[in-house]
N, CA, C and O atoms as a GROMACS GRO file, in nm:
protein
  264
    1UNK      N    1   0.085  -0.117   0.000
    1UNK     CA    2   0.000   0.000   0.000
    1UNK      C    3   0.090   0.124   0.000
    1UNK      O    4   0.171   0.139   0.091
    2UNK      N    5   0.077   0.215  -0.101
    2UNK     CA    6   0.147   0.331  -0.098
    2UNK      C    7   0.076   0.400   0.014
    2UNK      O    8  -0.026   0.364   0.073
    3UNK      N    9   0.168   0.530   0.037
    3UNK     CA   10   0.194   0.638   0.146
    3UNK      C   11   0.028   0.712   0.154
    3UNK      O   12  -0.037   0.733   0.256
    4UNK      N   13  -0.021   0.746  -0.017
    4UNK     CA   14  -0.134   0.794  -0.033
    4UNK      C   15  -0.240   0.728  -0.008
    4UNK      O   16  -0.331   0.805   0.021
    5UNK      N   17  -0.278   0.600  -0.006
    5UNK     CA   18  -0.382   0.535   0.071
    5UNK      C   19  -0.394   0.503   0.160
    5UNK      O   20  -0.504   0.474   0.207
    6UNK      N   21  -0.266   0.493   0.235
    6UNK     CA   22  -0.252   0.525   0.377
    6UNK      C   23  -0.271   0.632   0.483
    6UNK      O   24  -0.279   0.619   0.605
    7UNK      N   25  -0.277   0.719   0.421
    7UNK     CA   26  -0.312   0.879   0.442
    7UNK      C   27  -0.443   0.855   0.411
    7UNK      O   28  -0.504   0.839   0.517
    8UNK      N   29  -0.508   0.846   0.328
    8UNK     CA   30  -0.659   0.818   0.288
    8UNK      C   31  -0.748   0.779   0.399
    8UNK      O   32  -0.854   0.824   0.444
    9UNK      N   33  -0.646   0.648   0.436
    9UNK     CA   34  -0.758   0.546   0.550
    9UNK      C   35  -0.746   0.634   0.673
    9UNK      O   36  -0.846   0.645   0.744
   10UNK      N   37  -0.611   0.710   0.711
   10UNK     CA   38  -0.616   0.779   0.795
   10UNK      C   39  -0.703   0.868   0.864
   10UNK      O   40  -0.728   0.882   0.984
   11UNK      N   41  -0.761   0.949   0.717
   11UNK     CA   42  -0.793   1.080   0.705
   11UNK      C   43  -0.994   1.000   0.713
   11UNK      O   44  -1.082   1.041   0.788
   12UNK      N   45  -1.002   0.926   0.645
   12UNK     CA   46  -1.119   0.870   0.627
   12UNK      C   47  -1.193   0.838   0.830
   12UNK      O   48  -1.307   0.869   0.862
   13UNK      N   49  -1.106   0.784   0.911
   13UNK     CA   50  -1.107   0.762   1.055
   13UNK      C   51  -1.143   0.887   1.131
   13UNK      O   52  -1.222   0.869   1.224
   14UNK      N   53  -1.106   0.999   1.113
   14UNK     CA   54  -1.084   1.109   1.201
   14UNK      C   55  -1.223   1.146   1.183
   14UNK      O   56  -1.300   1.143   1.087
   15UNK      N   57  -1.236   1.198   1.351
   15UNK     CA   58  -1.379   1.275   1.413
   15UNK      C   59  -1.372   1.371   1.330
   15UNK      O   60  -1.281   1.405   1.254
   16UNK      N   61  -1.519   1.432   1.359
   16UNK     CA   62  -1.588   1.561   1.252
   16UNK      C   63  -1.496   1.662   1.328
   16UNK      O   64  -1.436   1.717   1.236
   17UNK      N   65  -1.455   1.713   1.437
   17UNK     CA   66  -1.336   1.762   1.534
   17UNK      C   67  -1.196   1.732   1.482
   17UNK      O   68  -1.111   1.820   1.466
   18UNK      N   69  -1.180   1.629   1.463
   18UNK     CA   70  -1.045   1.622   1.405
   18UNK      C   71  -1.023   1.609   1.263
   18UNK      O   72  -0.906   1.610   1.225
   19UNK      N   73  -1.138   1.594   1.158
   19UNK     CA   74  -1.121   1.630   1.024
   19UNK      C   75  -1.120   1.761   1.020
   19UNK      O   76  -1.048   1.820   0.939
   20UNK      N   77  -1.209   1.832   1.116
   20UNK     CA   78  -1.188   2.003   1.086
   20UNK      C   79  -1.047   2.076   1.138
   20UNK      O   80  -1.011   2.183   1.089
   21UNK      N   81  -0.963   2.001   1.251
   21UNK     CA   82  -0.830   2.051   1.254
   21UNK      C   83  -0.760   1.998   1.140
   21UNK      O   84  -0.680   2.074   1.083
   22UNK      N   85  -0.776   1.888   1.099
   22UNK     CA   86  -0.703   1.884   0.966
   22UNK      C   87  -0.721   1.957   0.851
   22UNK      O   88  -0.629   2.005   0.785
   23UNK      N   89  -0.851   1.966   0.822
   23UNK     CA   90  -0.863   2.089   0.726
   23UNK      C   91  -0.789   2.205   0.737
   23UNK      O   92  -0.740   2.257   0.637
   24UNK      N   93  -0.775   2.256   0.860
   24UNK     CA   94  -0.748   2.410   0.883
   24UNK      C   95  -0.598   2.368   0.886
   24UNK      O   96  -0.540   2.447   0.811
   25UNK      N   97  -0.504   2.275   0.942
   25UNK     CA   98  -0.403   2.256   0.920
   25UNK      C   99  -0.334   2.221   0.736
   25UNK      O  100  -0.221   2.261   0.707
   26UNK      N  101  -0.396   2.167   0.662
   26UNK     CA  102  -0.358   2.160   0.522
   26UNK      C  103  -0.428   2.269   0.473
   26UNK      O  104  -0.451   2.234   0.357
   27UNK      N  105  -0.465   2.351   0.483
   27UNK     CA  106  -0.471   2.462   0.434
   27UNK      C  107  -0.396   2.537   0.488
   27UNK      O  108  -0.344   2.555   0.378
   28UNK      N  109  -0.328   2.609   0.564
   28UNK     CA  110  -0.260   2.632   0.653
   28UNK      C  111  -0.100   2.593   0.530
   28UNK      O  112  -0.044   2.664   0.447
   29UNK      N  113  -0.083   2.496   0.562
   29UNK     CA  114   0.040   2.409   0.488
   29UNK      C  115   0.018   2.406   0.365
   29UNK      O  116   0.123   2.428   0.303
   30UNK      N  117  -0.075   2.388   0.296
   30UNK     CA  118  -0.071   2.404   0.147
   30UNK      C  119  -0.033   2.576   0.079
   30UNK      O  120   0.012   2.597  -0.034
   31UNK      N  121  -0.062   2.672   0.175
   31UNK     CA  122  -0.038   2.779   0.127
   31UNK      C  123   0.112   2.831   0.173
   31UNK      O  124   0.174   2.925   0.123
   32UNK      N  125   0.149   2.757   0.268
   32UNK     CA  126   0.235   2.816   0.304
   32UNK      C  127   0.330   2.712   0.157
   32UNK      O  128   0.374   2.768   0.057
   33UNK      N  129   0.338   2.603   0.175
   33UNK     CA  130   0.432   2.545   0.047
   33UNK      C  131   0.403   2.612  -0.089
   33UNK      O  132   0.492   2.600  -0.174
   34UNK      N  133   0.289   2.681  -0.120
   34UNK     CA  134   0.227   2.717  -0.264
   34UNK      C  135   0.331   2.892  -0.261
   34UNK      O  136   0.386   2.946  -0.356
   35UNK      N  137   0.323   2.951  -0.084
   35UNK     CA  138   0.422   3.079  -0.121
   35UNK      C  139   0.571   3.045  -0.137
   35UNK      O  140   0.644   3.121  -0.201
   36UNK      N  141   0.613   2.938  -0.083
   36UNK     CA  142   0.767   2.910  -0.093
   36UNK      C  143   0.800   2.893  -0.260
   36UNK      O  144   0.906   2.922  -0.316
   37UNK      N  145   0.652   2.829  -0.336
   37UNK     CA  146   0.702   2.777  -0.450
   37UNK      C  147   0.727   2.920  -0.533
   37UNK      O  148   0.823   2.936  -0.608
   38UNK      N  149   0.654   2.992  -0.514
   38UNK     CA  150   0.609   3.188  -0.582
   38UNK      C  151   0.782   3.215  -0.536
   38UNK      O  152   0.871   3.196  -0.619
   39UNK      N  153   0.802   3.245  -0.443
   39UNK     CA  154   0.919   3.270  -0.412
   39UNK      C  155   1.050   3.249  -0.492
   39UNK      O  156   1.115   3.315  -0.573
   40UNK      N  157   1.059   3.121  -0.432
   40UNK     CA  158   1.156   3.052  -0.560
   40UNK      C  159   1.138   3.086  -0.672
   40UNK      O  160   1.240   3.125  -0.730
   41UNK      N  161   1.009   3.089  -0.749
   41UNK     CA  162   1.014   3.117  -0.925
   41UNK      C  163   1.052   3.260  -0.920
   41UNK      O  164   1.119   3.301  -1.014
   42UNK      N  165   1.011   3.366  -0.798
   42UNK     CA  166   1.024   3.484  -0.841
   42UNK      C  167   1.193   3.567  -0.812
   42UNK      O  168   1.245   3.675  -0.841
   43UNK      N  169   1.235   3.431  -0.734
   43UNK     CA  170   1.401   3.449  -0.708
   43UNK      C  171   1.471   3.409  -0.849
   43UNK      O  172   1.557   3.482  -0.897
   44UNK      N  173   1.437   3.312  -0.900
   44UNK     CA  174   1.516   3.238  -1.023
   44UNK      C  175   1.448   3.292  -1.135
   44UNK      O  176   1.438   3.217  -1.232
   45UNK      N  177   1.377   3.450  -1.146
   45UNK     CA  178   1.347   3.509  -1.277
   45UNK      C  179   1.216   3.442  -1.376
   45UNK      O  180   1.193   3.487  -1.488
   46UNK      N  181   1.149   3.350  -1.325
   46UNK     CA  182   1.056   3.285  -1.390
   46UNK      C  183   0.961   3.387  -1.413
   46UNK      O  184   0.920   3.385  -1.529
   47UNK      N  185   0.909   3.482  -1.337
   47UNK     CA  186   0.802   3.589  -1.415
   47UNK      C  187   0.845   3.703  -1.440
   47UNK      O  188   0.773   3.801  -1.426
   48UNK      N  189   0.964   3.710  -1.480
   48UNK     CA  190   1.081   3.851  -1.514
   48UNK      C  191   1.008   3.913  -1.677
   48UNK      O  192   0.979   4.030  -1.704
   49UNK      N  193   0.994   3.790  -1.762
   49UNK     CA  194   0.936   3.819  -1.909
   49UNK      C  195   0.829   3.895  -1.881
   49UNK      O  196   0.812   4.015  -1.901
   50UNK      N  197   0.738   3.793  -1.819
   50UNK     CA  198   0.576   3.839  -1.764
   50UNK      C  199   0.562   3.996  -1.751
   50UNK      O  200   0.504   4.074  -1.826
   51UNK      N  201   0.630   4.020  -1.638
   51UNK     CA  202   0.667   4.160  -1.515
   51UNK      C  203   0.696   4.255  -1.646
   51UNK      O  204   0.657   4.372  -1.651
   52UNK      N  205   0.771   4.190  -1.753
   52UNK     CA  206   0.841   4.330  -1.827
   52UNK      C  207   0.737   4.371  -1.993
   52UNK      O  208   0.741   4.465  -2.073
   53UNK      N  209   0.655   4.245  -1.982
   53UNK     CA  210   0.592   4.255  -2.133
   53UNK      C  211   0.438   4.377  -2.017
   53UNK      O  212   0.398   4.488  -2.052
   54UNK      N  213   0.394   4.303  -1.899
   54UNK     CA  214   0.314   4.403  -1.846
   54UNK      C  215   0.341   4.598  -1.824
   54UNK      O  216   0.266   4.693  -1.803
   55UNK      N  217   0.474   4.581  -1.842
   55UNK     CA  218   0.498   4.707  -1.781
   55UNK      C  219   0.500   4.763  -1.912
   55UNK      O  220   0.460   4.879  -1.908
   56UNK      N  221   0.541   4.715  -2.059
   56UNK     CA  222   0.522   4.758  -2.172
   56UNK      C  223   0.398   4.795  -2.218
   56UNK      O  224   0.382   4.897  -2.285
   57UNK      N  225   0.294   4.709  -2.183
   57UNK     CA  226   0.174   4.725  -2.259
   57UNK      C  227   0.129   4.810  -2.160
   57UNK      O  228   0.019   4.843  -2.207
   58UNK      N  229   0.143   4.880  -2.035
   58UNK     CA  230   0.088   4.956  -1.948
   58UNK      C  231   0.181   5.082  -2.030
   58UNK      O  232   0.134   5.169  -2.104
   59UNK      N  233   0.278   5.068  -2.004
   59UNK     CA  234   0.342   5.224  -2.061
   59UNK      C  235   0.319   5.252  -2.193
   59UNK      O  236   0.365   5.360  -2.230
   60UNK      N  237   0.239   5.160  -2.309
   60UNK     CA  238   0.183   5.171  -2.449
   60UNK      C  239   0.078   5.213  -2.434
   60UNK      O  240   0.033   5.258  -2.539
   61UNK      N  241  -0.022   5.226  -2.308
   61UNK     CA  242  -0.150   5.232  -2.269
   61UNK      C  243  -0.264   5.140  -2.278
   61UNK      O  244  -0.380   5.155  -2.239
   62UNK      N  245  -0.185   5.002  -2.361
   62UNK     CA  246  -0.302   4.901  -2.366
   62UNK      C  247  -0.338   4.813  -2.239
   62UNK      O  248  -0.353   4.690  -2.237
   63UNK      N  249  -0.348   4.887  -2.152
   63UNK     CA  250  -0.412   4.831  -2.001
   63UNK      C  251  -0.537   4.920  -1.998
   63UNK      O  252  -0.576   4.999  -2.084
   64UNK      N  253  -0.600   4.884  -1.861
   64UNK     CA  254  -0.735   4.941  -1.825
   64UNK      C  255  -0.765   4.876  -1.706
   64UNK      O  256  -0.743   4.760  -1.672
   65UNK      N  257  -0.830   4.989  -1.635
   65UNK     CA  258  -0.859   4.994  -1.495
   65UNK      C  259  -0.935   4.845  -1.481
   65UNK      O  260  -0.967   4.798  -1.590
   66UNK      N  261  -0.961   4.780  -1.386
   66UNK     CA  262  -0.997   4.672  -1.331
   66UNK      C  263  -1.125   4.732  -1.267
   66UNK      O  264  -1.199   4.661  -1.199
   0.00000   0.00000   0.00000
């Protein structure tokens, strides 16, 4: 049995009390791993293109208010 159905049966056991601390804990942890990943891409230049084609089409004027 892999790691993930093991976690499954785990998660499947837990009180309506302790599925809701788990919820709030993987959410909790999923965002915090989802900002480390932003981080990293935005340390190693991954949205540098992005950042610079936006700032073009804003200083061309083809943007608009939100």
């Amino acid at each position: 049995m892999d790691k993930i159905e093991k976690i499954g049966r785990e998660i499947k056991g837990l009180s309506s009390s302790e599925l809701a601390a788990f919820r709030k804990w993987f959410h909790n942890f999923d965002a915090e791993a989802w900002d480390r990943q932003i981080e990293e891409e935005l340390e190693a230049g991954k949205f540098d293109a992005l950042a610079d084609q936006a700032l073009r089409e804003f200083a061309a004027g083809k943007t608009r208010e939100m």
